[in-house]
C-alpha positions as CSV (number, residue, x, y, z in Angstrom):
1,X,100.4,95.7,101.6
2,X,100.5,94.0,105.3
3,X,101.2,95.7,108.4
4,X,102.5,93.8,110.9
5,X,100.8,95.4,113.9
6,X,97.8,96.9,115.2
7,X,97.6,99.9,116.4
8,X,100.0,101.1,114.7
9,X,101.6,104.1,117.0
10,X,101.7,107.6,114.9
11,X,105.0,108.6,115.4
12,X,106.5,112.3,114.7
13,X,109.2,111.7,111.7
14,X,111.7,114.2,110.6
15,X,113.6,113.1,107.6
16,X,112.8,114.6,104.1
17,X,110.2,117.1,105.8
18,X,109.0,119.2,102.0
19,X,106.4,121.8,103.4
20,X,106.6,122.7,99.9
21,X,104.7,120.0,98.9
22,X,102.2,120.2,101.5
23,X,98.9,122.2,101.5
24,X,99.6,125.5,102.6
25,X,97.3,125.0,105.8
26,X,99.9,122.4,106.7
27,X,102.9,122.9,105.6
28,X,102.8,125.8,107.9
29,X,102.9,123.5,110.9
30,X,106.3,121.6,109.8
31,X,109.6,123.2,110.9
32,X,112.8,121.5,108.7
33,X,115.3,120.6,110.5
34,X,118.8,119.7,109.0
35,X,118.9,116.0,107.7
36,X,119.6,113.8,110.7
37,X,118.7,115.6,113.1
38,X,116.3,113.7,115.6
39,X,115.2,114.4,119.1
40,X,116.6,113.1,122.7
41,X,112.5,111.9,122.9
42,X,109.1,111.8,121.0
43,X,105.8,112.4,122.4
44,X,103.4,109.8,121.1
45,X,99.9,110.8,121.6
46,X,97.7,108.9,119.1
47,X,97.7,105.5,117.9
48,X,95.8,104.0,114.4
49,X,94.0,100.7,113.2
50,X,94.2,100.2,109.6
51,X,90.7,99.1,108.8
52,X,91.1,99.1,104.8
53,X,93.7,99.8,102.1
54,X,93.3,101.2,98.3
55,X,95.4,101.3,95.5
56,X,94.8,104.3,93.7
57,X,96.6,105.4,90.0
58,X,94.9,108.2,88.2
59,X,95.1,111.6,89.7
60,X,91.4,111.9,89.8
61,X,91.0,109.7,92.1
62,X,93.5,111.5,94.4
63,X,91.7,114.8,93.7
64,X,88.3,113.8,94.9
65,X,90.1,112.6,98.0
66,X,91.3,116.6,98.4
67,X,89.6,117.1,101.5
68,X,90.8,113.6,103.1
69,X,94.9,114.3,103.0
70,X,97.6,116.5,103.5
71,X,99.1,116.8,99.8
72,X,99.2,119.7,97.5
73,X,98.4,119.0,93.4
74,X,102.6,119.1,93.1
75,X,103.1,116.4,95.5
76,X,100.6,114.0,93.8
77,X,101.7,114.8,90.2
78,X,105.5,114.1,91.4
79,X,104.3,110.8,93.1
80,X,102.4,109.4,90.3
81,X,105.4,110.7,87.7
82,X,107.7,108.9,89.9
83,X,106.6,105.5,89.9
84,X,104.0,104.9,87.3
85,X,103.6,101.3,88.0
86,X,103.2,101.6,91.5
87,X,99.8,103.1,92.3
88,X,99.7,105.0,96.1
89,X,98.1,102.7,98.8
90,X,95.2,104.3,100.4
91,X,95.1,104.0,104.2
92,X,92.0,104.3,105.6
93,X,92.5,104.7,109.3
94,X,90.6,104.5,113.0
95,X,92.4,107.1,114.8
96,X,92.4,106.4,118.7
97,X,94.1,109.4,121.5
98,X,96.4,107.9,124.2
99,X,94.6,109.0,127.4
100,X,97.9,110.6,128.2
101,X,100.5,111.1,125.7
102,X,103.7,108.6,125.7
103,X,107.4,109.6,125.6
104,X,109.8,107.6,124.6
105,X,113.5,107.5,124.3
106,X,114.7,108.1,121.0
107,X,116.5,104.9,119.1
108,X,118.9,104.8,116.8
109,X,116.8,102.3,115.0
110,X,114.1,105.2,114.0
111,X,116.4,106.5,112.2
112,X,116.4,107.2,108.6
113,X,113.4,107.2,105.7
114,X,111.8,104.5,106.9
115,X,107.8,104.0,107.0
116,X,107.7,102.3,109.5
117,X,109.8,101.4,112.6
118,X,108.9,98.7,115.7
119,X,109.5,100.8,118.7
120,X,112.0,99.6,121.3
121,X,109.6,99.5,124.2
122,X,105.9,99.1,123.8
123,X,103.3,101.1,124.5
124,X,100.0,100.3,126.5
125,X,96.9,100.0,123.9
126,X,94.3,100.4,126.7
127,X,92.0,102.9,127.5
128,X,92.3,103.9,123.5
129,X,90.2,107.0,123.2
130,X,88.1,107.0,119.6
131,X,88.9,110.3,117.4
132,X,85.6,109.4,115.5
133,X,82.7,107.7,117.0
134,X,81.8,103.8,114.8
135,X,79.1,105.2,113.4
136,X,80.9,108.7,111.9
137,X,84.1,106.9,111.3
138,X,81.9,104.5,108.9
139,X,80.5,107.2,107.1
140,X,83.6,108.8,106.5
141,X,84.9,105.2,104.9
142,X,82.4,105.0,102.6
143,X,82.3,108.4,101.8
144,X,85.9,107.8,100.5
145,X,85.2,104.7,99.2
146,X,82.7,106.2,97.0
147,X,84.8,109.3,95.9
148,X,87.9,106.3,94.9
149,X,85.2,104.2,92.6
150,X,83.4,107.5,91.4
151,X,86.8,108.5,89.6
């Protein structure tokens, strides 16, 4: 797993929204819309550095991570029925707030299921404001690290 860029910009996505496979503390925050649909412009507020990456491939490894992601017990046991041989990458992640939040036209090339998308017209990565301080964002990684090896 590479990513071409860092930060990576966290970008509001639309297609195949399944609240039903959320936790219920989240999945009341996602409104469907029909399949296609996309907005005139996105607000980007928050940006991410991918500091490390884990395969994991045995649902006790996803359930110690409970408190760490979005996912109910359905989604996970779909996702590891689905592709067996694929283990789910892990992506542990510095989150950094835009000092004021970007929007951006939307593109045509967002389009679609797609993980990832290069935006049309970049976006400053200066004055990147730390969600977590080094030192708390450090413990957090290798509290997670821990709960992945422990499984």
């Amino acid at each position: 797993f590479q990513v071409k860029h860092s930060p990576i910009w966290l970008y509001p996505t639309y297609e195949h929204q399944k609240p039903h496979l959320l936790k219920p503390e989240y999945a009341s925050q996602v409104t469907p819309v029909e399949s296609g649909w996309h907005p005139q412009s996105v607000t980007i507020n928050s940006c991410a550095e991918i500091t490390a990456t884990r395969a994991v491939d045995r649902e006790a490894q996803i359930a110690l991570l409970g408190s760490h992601h979005i996912w109910n017990e359905r989604m996970i046991a779909e996702r590891l029925q689905w592709k067996p041989s694929n283990p789910l990458i892990i992506l542990l992640l510095r989150v950094y707030r835009l000092p004021q939040p970007q929007i951006i036209p939307y593109s045509p090339s967002y389009g679609g299921c797609k993980s990832w998308i290069d935006l049309v017209e970049p976006i400053s990565g200066s004055q990147l404001q730390p969600v977590l301080e080094h030192e708390e964002y450090l413990t957090e990684v290798n509290r997670i690290e821990a709960l992945i090896d422990a499984a």
